[in-house]
C-alpha positions in Angstrom: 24.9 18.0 -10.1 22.7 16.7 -7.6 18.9 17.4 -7.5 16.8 17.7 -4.6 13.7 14.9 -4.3 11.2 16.1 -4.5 11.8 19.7 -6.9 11.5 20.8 -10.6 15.1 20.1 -11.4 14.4 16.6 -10.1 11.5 16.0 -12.2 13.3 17.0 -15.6 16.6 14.9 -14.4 14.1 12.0 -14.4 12.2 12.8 -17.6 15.5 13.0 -19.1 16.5 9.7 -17.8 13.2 8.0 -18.5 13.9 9.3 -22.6 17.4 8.4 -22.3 17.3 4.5 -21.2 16.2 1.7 -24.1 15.2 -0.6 -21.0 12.8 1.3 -19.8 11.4 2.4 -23.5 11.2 -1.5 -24.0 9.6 -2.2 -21.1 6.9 0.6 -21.8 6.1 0.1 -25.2 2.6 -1.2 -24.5 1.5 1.3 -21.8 -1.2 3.9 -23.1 -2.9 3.9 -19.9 -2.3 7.6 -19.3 0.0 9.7 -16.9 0.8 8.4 -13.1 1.0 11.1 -10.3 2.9 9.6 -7.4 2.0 12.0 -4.5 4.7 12.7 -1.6 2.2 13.7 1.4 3.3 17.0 3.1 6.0 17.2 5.7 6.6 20.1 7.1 10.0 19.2 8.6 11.3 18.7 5.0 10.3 21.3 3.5 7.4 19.7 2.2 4.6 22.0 3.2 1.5 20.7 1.0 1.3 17.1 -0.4 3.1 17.3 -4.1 2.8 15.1 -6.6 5.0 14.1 -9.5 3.1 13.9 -12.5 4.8 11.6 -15.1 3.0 11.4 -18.5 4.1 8.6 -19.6 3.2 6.7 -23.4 4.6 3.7 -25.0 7.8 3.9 -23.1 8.8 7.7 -23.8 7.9 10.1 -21.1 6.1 13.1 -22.7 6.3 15.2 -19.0 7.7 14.7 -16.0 7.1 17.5 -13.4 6.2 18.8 -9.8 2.8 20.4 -8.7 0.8 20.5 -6.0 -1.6 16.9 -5.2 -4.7 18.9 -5.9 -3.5 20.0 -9.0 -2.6 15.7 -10.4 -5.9 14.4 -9.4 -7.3 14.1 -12.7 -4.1 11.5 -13.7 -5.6 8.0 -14.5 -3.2 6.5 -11.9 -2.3 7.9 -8.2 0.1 6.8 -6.1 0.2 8.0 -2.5 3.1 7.7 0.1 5.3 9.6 3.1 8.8 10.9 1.7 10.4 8.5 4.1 8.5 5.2 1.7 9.0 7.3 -1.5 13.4 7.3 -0.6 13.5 3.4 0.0 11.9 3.3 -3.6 14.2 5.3 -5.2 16.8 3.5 -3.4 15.2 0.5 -4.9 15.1 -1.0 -1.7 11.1 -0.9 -2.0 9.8 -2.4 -5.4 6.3 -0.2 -6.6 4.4 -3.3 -7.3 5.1 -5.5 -4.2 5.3 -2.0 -1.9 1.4 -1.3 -3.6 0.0 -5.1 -2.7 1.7 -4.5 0.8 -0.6 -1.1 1.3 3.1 0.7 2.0 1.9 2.7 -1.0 -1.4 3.5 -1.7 -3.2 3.2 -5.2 -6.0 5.9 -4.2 -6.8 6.2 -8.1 -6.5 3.6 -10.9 -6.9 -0.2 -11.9 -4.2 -2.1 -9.7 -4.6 -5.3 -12.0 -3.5 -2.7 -15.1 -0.6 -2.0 -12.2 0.7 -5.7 -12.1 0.4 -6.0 -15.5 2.8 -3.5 -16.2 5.0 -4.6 -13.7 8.3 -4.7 -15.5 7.7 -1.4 -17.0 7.3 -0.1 -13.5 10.5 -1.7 -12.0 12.1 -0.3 -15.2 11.1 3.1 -13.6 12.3 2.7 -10.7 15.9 1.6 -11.9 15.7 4.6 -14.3 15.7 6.8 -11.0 19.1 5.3 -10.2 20.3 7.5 -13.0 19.3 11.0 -11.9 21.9 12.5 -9.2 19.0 12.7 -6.3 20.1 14.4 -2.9 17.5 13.6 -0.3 16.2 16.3 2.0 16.8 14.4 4.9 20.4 13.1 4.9 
């Protein structure tokens, strides 16, 4: 069954994925740096009428909640991670890596340590291949 990006049933497709794949709980083990919120700015034309943000709480590689909410709601996660929906599909697409996309400004860090970022950088491309996993129909295709 295929789940919209962003929506709820998206979110708990990838906190189920996240749980479900050793590579990523490998990967993870040493991050206690608190939850990520990766923020998808509005866009009205999408259905996107307020920015949303995707507030994964995330803890030595298991993912302890995954789910949607409005930006303004996620601005108390350690780490924020700002983008268009257009930049957000070409990383789940993992035609974008997180990292490289963050150093290039095509994502924004507006919230967090981006050395802690790089650090972490396998765990985070681990992520990103978990999203292959989740059945994701794109609002725009």
């Amino acid at each position: 069954m295929s789940h919209v990006f962003p929506s709820p049933e998206w979110a708990a497709a990838y906190q189920h994925a996240i749980n479900n794949n050793p590579k990523y709980q490998e990967a993870g083990k040493e991050w206690t740096h608190g939850a990520v919120s990766m923020v998808v700015k509005a866009d009205p034309s999408l259905g996107i009428d307020e920015d949303t943000a995707l507030w994964l709480d995330i803890e030595r590689g298991h993912c302890r909640e995954c789910r949607l909410m409005p930006a303004t709601e996620a601005a108390d996660a350690p780490f924020i991670i700002v983008a268009d929906y257009a930049r957000w599909k070409t990383v789940i697409k993992r035609e974008l890596d997180p990292i490289k996309g963050m150093m290039q400004n095509k994502l924004k860090l507006t919230k967090g340590h981006m050395p802690t970022m790089v650090k972490y950088v396998n765990s985070s491309r681990e992520l990103v291949e978990t999203t292959a996993m989740v059945d994701t129909k794109f609002r725009d295709e």
